[in-house]
C-alpha positions as CSV (number, residue, x, y, z in Angstrom):
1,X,-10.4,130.8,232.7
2,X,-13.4,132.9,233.2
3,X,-15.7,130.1,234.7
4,X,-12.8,129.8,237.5
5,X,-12.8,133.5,237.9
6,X,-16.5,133.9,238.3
7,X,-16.9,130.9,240.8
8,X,-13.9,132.2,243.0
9,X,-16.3,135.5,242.7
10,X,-19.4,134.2,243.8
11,X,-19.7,131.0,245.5
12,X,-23.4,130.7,244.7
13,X,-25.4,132.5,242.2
14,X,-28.6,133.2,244.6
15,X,-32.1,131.8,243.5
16,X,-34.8,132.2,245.3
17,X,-36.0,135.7,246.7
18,X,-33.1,137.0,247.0
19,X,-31.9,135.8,243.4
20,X,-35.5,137.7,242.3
21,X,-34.2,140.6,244.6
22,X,-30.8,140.6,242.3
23,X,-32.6,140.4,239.1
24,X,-35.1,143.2,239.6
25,X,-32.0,145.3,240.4
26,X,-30.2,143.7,237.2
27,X,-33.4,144.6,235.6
28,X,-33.8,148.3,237.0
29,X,-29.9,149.4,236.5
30,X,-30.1,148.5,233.0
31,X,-33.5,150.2,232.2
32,X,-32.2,153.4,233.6
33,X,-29.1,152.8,231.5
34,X,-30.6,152.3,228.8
35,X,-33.6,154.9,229.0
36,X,-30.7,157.7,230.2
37,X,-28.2,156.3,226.9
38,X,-31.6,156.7,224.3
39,X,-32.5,159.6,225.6
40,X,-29.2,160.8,225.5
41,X,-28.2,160.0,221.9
42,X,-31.1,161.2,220.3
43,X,-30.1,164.8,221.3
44,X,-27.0,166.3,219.0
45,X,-24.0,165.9,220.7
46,X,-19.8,165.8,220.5
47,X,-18.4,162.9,219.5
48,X,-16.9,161.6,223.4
49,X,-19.7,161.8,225.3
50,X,-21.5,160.1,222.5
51,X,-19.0,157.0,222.5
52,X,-19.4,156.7,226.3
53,X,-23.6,156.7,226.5
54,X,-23.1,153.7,223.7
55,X,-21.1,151.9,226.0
56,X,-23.5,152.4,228.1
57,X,-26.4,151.4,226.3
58,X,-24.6,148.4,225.9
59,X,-23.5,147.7,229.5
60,X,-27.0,148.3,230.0
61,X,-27.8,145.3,227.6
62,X,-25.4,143.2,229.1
63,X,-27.1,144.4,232.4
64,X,-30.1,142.8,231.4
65,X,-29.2,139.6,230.0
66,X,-26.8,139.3,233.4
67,X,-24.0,138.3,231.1
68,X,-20.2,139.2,232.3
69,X,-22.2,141.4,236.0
70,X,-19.2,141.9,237.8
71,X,-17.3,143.4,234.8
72,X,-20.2,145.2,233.4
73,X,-21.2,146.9,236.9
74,X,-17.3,148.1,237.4
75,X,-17.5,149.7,233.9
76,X,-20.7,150.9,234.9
77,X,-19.4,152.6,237.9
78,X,-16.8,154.1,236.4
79,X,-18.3,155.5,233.0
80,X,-21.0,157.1,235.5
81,X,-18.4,158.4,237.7
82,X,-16.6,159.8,234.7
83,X,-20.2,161.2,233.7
84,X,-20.2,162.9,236.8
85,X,-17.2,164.2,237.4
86,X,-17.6,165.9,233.6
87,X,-20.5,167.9,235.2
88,X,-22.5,166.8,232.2
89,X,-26.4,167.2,233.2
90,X,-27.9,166.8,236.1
91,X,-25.6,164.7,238.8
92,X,-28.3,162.2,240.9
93,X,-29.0,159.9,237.9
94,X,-24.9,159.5,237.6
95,X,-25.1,159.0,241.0
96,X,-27.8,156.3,241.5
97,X,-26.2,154.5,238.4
98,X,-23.1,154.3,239.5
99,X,-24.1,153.3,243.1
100,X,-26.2,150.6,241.3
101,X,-23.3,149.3,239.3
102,X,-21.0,148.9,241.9
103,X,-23.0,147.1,244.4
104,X,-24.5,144.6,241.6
105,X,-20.5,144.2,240.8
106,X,-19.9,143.4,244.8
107,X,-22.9,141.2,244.9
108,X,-23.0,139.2,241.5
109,X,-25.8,138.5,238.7
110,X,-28.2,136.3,240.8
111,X,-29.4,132.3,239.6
112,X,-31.7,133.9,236.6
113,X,-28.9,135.2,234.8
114,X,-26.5,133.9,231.6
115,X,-23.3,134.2,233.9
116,X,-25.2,131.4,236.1
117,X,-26.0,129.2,233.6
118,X,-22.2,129.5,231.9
119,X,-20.5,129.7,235.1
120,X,-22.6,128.1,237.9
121,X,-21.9,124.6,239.7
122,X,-22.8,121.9,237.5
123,X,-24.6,118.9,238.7
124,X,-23.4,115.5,237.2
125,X,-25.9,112.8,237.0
126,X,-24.6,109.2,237.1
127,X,-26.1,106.8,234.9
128,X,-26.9,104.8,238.5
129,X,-29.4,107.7,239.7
C-alpha cells in the first residue's frame, strides 16, 4: 500500500545532481534537527516540549536515512510550526526547519535514499538478456 502511495508521489526518485542536491538538503535538515533536539534536551525542561524535540530527534533520523520523506517532512513542518507558534526560543531556526521540511515533503527523498530503494521502479531482468 505504501510502495503505491509513494510512487503516485514521486514518479522518479532523482539521481544524479539533482538527487545529490536532495540529499545534501535530506542531510542538512536533519543535522539541524538533530543538533537543535541535543542541544535542546540536555537543558532541564517540562515534560511537552521535551516529547516534541524527541520526535524530532527522531524525524531528524528518519531525515537522514531518507526513510518515510514525505511523512517525516510534514511532521517536521508542523512540530516546528507548533515550536514556533509556542514562542519557545528564538523563532528563525523554527523557521528554516520548518521551511526545510515542507519543501523536502513537496519534492521527495531523492535516488540515495531507503524510500528509493523500498519504493522505486524496479527493473526486471529476463533470463534472455
Amino acid at each position: 500500500m505504501a510502495e503505491v502511495s509513494l510512487q503516485r508521489l514521486f514518479s522518479t526518485f532523482a539521481g544524479g545532481w539533482p538527487g545529490l542536491g536532495l540529499l545534501l538538503l535530506r542531510l542538512l535538515t536533519a543535522m539541524l534537527l538533530l543538533d537543535d533536539e541535543i542541544v535542546y534536551l540536555t537543558q532541564p525542561a517540562q515534560v511537552m516540549p521535551t516529547v516534541m524535540h524527541f520526535i524530532g530527534a527522531t524525524m531528524g533520523i528518519l531525515l537522514f536515512v531518507g526513510l518515510w520523506t514525505p511523512v517525516v517532512g510534514t511532521l517536521v513542518a508542523m512540530v516546528e510550526a507548533w515550536i514556533l507558534l509556542s514562542h519557545s526560543g528564538a523563532p528563525w531556526p523554527a523557521v528554516v526547519l520548518a521551511i526545510l521540511g515542507a519543501s523536502l515533503a513537496m519534492i521527495g527523498p531523492g535516488a540515495w535514499s531507503i524510500d528509493a530503494r523500498l519504493f522505486g521502479r524496479k527493473h526486471i531482468q529476463t533470463l534472455g538478456s
